[in-house]
Backbone as a chain_set.jsonl record, in Angstrom:
{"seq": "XXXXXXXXXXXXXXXXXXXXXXXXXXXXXXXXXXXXXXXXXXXXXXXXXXXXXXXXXXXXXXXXXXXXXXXXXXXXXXXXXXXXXXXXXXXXXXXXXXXXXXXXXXXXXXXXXXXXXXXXXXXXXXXXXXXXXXXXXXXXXXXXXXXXXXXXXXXXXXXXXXXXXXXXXXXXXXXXXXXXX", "coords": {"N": [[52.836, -45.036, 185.076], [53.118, -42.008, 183.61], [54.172, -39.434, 181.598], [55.039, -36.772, 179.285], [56.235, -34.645, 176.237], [56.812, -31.612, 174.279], [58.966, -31.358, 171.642], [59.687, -28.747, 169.136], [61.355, -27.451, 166.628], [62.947, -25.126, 164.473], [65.148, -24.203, 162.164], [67.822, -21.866, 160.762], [70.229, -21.035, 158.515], [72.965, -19.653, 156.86], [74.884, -19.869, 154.169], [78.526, -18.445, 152.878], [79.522, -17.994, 149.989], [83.33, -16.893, 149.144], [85.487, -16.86, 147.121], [88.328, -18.177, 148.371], [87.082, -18.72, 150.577], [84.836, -19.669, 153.001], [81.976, -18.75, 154.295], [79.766, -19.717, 157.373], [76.592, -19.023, 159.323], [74.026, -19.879, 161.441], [71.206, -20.592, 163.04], [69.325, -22.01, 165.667], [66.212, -22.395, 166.834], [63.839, -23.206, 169.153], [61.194, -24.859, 171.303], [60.296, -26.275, 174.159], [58.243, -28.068, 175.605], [58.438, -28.862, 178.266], [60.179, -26.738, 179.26], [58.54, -24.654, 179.942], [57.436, -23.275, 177.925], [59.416, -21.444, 177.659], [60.974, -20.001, 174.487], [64.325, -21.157, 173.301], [67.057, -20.252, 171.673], [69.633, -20.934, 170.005], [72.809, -20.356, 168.365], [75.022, -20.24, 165.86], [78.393, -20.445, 164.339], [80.61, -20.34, 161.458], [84.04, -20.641, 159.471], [85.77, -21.221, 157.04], [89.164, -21.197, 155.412], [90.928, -21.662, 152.5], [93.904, -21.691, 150.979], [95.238, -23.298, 149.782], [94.38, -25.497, 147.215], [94.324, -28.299, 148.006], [94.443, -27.788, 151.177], [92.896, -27.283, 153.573], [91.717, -24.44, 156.763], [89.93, -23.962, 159.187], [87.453, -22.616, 161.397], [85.203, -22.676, 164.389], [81.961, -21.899, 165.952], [79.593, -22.5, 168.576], [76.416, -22.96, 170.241], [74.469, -25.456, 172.575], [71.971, -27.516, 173.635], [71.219, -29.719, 175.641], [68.28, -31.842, 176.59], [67.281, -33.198, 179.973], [66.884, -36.947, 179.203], [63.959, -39.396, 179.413], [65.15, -41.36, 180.751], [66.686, -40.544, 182.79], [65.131, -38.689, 184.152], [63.347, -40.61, 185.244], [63.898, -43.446, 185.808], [64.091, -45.979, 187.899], [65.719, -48.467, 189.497], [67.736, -51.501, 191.476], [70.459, -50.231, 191.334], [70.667, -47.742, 189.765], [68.832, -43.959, 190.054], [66.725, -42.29, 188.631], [66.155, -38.597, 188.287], [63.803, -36.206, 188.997], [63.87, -33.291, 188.806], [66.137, -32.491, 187.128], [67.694, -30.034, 185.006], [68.192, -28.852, 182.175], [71.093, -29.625, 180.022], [73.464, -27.643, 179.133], [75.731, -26.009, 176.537], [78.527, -24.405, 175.437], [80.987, -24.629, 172.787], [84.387, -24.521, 170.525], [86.399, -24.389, 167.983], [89.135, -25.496, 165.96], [90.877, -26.158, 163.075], [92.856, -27.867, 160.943], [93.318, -29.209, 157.602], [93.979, -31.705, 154.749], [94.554, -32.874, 152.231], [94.937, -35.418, 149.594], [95.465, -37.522, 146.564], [96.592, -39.637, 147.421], [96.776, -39.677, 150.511], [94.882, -38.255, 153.414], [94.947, -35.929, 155.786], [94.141, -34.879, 159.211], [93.819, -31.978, 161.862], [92.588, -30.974, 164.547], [92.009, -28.792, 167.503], [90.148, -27.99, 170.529], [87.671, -26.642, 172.161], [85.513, -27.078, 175.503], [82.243, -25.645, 177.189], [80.538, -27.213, 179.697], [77.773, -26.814, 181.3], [74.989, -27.39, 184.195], [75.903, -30.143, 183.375], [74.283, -33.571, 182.657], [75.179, -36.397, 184.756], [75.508, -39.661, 186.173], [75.822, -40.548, 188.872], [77.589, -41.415, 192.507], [76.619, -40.612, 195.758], [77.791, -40.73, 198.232], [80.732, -42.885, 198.484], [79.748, -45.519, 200.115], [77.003, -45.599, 199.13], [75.08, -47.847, 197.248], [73.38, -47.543, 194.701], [73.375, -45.591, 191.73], [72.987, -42.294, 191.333], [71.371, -39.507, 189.224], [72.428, -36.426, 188.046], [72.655, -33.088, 187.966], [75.636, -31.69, 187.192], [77.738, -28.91, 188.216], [79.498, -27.795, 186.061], [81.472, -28.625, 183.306], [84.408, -28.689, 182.086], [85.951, -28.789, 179.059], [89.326, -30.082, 177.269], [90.827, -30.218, 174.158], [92.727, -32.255, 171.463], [92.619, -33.913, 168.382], [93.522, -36.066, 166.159], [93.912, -37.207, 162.644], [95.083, -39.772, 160.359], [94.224, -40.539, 156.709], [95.216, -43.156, 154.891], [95.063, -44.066, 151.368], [94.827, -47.283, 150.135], [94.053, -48.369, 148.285], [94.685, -46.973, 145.88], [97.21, -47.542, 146.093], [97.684, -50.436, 146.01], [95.878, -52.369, 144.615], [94.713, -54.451, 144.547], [93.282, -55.114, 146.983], [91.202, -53.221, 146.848], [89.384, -50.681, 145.087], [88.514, -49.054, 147.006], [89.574, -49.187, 149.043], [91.198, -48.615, 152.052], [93.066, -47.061, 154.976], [93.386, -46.322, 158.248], [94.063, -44.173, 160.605], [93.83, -42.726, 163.731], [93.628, -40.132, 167.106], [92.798, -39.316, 170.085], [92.819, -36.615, 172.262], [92.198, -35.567, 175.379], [91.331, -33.512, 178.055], [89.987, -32.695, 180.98], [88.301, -31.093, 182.932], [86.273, -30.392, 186.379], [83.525, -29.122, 188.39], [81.088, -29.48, 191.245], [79.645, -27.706, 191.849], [79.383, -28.466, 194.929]], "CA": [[53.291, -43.662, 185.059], [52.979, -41.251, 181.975], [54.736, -38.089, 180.772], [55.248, -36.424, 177.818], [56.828, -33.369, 175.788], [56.665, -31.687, 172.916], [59.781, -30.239, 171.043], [59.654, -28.173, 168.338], [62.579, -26.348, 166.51], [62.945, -24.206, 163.276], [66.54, -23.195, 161.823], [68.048, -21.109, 159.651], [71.431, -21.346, 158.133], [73.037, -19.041, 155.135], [76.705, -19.773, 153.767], [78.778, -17.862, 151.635], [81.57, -18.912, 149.274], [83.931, -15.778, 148.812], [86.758, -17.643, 146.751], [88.771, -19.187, 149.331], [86.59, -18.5, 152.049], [83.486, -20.186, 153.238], [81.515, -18.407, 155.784], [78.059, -19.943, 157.666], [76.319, -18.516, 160.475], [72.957, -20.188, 162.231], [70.441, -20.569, 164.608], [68.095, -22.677, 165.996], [65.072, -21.795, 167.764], [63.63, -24.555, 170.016], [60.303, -24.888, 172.314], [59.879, -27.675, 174.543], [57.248, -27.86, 176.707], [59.274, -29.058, 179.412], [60.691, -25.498, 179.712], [57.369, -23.958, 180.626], [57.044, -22.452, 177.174], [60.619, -20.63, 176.824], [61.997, -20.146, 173.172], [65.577, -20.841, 173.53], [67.932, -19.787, 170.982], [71.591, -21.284, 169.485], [73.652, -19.938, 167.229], [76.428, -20.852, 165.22], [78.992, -19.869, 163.176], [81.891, -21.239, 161.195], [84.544, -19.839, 158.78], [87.064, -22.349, 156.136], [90.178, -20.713, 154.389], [91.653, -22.319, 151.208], [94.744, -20.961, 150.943], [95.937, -24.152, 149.028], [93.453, -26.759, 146.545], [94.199, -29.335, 149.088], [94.72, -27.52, 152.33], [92.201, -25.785, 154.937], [91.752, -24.465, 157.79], [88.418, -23.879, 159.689], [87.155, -22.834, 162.508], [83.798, -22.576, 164.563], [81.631, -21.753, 167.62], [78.109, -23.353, 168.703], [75.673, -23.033, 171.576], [73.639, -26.039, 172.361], [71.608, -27.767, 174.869], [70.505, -31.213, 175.972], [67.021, -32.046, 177.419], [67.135, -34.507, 180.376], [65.978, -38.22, 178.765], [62.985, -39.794, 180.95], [66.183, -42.445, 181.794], [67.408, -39.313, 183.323], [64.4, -38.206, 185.254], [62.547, -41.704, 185.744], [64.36, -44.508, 185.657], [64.723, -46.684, 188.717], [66.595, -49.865, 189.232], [68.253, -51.585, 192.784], [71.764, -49.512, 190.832], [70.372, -46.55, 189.251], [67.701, -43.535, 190.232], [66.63, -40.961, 188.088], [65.802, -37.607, 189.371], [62.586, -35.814, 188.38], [63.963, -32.026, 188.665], [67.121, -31.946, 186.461], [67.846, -29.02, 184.213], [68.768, -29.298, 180.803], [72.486, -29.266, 179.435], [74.317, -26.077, 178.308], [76.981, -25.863, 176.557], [79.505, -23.799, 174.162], [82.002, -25.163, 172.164], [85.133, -23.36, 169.398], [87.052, -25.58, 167.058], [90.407, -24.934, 164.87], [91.125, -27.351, 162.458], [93.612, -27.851, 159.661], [93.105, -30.227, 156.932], [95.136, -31.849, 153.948], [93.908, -33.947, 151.125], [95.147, -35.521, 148.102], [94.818, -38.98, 146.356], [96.982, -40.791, 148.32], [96.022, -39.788, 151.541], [94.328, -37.36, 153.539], [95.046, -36.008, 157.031], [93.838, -33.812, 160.21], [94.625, -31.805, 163.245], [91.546, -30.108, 165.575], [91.972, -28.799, 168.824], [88.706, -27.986, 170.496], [87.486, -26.182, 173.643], [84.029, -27.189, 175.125], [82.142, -25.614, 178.218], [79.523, -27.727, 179.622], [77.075, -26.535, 182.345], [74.148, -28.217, 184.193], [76.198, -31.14, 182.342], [73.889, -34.606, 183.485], [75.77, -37.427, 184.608], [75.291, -40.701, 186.912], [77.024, -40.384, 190.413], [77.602, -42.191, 194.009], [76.718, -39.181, 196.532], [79.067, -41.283, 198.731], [81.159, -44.29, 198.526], [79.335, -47.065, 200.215], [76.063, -45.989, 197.927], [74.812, -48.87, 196.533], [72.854, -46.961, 193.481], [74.397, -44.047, 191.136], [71.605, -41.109, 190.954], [71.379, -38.59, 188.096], [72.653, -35.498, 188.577], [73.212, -31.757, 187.107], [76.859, -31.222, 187.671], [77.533, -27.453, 187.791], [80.309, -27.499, 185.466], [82.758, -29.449, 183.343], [85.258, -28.034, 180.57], [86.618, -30.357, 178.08], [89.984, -29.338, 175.849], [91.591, -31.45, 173.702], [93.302, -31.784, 170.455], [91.995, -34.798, 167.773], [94.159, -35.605, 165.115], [94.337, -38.833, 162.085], [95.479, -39.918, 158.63], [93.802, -41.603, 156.072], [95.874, -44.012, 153.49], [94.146, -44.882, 150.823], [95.966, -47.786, 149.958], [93.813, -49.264, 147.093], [95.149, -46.716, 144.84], [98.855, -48.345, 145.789], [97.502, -51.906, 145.765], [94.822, -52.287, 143.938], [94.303, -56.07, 144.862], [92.236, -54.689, 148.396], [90.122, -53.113, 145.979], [89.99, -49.158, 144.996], [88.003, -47.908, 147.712], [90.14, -49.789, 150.711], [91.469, -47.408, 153.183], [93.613, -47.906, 156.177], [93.105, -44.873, 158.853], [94.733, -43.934, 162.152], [92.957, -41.723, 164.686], [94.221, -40.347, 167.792], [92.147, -37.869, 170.768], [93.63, -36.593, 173.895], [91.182, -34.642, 176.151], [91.519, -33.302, 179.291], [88.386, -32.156, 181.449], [88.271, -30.247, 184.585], [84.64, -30.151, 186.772], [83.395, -28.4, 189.774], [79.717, -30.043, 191.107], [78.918, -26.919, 192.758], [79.578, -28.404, 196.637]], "C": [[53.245, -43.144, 183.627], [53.626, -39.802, 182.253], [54.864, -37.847, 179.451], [55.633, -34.623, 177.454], [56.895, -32.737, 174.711], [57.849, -30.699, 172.81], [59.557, -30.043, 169.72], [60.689, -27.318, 168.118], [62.5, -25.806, 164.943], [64.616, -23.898, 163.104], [66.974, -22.944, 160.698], [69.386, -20.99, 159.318], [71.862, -20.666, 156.806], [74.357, -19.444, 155.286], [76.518, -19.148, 152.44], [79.63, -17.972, 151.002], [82.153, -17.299, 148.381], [85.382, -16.5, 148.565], [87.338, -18.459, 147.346], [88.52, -19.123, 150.26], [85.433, -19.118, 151.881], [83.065, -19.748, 154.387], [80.274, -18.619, 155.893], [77.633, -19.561, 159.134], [74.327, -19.197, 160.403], [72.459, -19.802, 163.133], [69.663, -21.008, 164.474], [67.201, -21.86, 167.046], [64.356, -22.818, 167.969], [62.619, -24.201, 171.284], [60.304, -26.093, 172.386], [58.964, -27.436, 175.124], [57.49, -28.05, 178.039], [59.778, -27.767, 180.46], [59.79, -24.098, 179.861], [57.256, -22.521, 179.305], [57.716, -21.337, 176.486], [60.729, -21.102, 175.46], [63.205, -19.915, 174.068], [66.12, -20.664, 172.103], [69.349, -20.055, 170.958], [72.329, -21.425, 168.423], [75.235, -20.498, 167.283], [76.941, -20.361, 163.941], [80.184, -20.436, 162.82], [82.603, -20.049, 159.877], [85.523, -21.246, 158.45], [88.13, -21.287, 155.023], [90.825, -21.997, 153.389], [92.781, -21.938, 151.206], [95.711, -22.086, 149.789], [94.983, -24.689, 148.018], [93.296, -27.642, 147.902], [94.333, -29.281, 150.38], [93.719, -26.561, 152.968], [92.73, -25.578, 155.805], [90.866, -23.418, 158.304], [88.462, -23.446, 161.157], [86.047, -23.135, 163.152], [83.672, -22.419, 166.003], [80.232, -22.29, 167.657], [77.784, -23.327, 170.285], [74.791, -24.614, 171.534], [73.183, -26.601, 173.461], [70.899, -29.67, 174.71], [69.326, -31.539, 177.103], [67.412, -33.318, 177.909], [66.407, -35.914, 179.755], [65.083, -38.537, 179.819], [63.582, -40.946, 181.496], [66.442, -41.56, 182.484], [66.984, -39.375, 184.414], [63.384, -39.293, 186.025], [63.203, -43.355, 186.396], [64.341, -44.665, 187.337], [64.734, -48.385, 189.181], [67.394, -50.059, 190.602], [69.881, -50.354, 192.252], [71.567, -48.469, 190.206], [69.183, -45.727, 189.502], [67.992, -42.446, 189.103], [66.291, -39.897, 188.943], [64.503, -36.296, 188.487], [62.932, -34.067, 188.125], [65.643, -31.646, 187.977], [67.316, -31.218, 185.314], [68.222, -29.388, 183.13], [70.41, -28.98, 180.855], [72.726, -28.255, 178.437], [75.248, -26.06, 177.701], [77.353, -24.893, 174.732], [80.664, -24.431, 173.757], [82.836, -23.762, 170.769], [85.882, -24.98, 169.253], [87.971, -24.71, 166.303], [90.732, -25.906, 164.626], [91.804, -27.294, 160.952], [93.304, -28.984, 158.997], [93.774, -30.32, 155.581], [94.222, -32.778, 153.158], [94.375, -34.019, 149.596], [94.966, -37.323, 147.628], [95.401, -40.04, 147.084], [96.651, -41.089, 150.061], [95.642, -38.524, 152.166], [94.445, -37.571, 155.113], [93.955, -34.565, 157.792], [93.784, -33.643, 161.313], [93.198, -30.969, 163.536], [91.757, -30.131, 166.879], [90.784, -27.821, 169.222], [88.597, -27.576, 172.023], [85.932, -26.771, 174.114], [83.808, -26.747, 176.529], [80.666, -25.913, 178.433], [78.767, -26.838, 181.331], [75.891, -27.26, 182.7], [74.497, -29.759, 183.309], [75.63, -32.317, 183.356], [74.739, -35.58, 183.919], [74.845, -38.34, 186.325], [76.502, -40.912, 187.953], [76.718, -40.869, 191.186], [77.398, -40.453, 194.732], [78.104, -39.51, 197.231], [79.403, -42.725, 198.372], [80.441, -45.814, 198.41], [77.863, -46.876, 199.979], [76.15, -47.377, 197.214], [74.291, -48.542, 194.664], [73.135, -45.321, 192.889], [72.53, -43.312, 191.192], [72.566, -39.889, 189.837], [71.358, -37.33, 188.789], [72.883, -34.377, 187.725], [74.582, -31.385, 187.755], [76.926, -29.408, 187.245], [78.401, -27.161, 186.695], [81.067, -28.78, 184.664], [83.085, -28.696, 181.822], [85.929, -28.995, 179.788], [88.029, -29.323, 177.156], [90.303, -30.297, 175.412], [92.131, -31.134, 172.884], [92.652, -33.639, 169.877], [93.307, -34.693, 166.017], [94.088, -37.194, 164.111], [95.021, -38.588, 160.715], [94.801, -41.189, 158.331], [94.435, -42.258, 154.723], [94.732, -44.432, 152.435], [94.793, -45.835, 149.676], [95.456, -48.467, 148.757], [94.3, -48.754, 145.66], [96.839, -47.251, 144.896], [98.676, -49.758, 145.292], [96.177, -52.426, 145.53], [94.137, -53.923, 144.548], [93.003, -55.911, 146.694], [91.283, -54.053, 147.623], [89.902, -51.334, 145.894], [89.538, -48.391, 145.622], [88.487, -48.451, 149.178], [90.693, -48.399, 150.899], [92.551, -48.193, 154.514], [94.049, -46.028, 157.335], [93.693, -45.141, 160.367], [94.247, -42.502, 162.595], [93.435, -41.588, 165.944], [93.455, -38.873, 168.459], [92.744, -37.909, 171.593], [92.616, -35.169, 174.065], [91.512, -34.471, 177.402], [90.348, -32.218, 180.45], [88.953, -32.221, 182.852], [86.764, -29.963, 185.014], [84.678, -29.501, 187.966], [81.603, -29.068, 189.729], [79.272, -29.119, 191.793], [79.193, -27.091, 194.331], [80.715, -27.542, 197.167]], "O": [[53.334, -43.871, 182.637], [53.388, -39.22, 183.311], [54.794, -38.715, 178.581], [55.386, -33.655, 178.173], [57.118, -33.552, 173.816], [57.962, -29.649, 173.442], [59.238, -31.014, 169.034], [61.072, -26.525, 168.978], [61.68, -26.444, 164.283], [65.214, -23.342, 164.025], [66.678, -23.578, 159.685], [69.906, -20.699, 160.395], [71.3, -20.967, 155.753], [74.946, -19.395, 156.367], [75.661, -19.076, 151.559], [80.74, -18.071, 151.525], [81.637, -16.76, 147.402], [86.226, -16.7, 149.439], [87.077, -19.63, 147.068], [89.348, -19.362, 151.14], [84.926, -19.186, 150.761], [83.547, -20.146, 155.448], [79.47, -18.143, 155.091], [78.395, -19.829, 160.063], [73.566, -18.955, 159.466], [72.842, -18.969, 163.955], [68.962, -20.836, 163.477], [67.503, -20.952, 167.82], [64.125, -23.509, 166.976], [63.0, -23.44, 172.173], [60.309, -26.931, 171.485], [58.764, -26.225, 175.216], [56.839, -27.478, 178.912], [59.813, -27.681, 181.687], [60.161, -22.925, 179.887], [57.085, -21.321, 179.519], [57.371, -20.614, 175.552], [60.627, -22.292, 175.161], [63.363, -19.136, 175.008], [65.315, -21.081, 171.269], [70.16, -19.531, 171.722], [72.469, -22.41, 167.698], [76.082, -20.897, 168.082], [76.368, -20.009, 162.91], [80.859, -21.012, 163.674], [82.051, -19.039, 159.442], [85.908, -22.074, 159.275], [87.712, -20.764, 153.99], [91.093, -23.13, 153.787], [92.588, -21.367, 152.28], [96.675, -21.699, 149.129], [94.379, -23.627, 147.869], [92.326, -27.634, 148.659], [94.378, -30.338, 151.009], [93.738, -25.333, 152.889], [93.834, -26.035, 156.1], [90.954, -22.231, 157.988], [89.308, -23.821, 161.968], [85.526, -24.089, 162.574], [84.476, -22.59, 166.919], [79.74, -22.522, 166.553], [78.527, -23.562, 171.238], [74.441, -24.961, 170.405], [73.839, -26.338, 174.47], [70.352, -30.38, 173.867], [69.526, -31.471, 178.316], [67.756, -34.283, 177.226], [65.183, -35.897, 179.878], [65.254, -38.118, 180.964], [63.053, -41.59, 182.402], [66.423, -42.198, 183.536], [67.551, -39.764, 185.435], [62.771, -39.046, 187.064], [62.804, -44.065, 187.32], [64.536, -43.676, 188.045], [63.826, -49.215, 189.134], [67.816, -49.007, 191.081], [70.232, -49.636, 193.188], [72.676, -48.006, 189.938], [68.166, -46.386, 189.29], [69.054, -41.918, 188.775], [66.128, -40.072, 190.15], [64.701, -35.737, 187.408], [62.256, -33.523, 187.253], [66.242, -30.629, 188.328], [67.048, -31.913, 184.333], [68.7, -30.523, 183.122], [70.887, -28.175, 181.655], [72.307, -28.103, 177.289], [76.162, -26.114, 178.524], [76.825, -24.798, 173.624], [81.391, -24.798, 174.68], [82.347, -22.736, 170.296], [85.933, -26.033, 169.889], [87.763, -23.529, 166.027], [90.97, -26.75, 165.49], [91.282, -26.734, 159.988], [92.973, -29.924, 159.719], [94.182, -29.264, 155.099], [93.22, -33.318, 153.628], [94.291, -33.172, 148.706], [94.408, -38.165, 148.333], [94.87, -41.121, 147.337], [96.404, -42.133, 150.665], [96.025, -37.538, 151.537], [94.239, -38.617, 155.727], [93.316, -33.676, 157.229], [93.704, -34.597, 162.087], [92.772, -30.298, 162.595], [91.744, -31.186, 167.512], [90.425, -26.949, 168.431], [89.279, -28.066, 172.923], [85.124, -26.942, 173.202], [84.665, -27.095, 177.341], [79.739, -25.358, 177.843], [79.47, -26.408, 182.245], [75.443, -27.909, 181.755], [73.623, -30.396, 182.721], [76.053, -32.386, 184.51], [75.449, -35.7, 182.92], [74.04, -37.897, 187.143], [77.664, -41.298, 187.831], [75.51, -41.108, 191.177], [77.902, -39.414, 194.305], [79.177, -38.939, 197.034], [78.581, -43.579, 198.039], [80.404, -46.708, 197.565], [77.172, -47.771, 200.466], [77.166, -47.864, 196.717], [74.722, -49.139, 193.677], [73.094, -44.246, 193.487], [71.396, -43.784, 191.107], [73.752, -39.582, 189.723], [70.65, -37.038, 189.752], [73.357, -34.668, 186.627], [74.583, -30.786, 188.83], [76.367, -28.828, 186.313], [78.098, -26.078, 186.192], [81.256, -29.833, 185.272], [82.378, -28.323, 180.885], [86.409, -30.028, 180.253], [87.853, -28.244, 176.59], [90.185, -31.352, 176.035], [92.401, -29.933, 172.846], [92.31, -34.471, 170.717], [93.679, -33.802, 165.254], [94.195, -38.255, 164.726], [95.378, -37.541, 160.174], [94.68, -42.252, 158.939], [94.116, -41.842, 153.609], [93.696, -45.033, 152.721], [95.194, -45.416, 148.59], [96.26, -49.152, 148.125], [94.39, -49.431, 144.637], [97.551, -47.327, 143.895], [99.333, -50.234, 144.367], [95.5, -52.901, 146.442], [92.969, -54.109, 144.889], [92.169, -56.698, 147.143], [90.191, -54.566, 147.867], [90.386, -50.736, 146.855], [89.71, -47.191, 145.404], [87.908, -48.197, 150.234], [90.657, -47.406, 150.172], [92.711, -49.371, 154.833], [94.745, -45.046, 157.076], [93.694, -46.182, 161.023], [94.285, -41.451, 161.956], [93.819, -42.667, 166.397], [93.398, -37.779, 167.899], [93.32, -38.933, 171.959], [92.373, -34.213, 173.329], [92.07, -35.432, 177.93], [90.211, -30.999, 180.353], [89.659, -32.959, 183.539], [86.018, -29.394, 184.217], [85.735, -29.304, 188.567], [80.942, -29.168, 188.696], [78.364, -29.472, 192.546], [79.246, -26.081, 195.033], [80.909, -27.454, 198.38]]}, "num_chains": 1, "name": "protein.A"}
């Protein structure tokens, strides 16, 4: 068996530093051949306040998409089929994020929206399926919040050496789907 695809993308990106502001706005522009020759188009934009030396707080928005892999659309195995007509992945995402930093340690809080469409995944139609098949789900929303701290403990104890670290990380997400049935 043989296939093949060609992507091609171009993007453009300006930021601007207005004292304690940082503002960048994008876009990609993206032909596959897959997609019978559409340009698609996904923009992005972000914004960072200073309001401190050591303190932000950012936000952002982003379009983007995911082309089925040929595990996606080919693959098959007695436990897994691919499926030859699945759509690409859609999705938008926004971000708000505070951040802290100084020599001893450095923390942060992001909570994050994301809405996926045509999102692929590997599913049982029913139960007593033996093999998952690839699928375009019609929907799934993601929120969450993401938050850590980073010690950096070599400036307390130098004996770990001055670029040790000791970091704590912590996500909580919560996703809601609909498959269209």
């Amino acid at each position: 068996k043989y296939d093949d695809r060609t992507n091609t993308s171009v993007s453009f990106e300006h930021t601007v530093n207005l004292d304690k502001v940082v503002l960048s706005a994008g876009v990609l522009m993206n032909h596959n051949t897959l997609l019978n020759g559409e340009y698609k188009f996904y923009p992005s934009v972000s914004a960072t306040y200073r309001p401190m030396e050591r303190f932000s707080i950012s936000s952002s928005w982003s379009k983007s998409m995911r082309m089925p892999t040929f595990t996606d659309l080919y693959y098959k195995a007695p436990t897994h089929i691919g499926r030859n007509d699945l759509k690409p992945e859609k999705s938008q995402s926004v971000e708000l994020g505070l951040k802290y930093k100084d020599d001893l340690f450095s923390a942060y809080l992001t909570g994050f929206l994301l809405w996926g469409r045509n999102v692929i995944d590997w599913v049982k139609e029913r139960p007593e399926d033996t093999a998952y098949s690839a699928w375009n789900m019609s929907e799934i929303d993601t929120k969450g919040v993401e938050m850590g701290i980073n010690f950096h403990i070599g400036q307390l104890l130098p004996l770990f050496g001055e670029q040790a670290t000791l970091t704590l990380d912590y996500t909580r997400m919560h996703q809601t789907g609909d498959s269209g049935d």
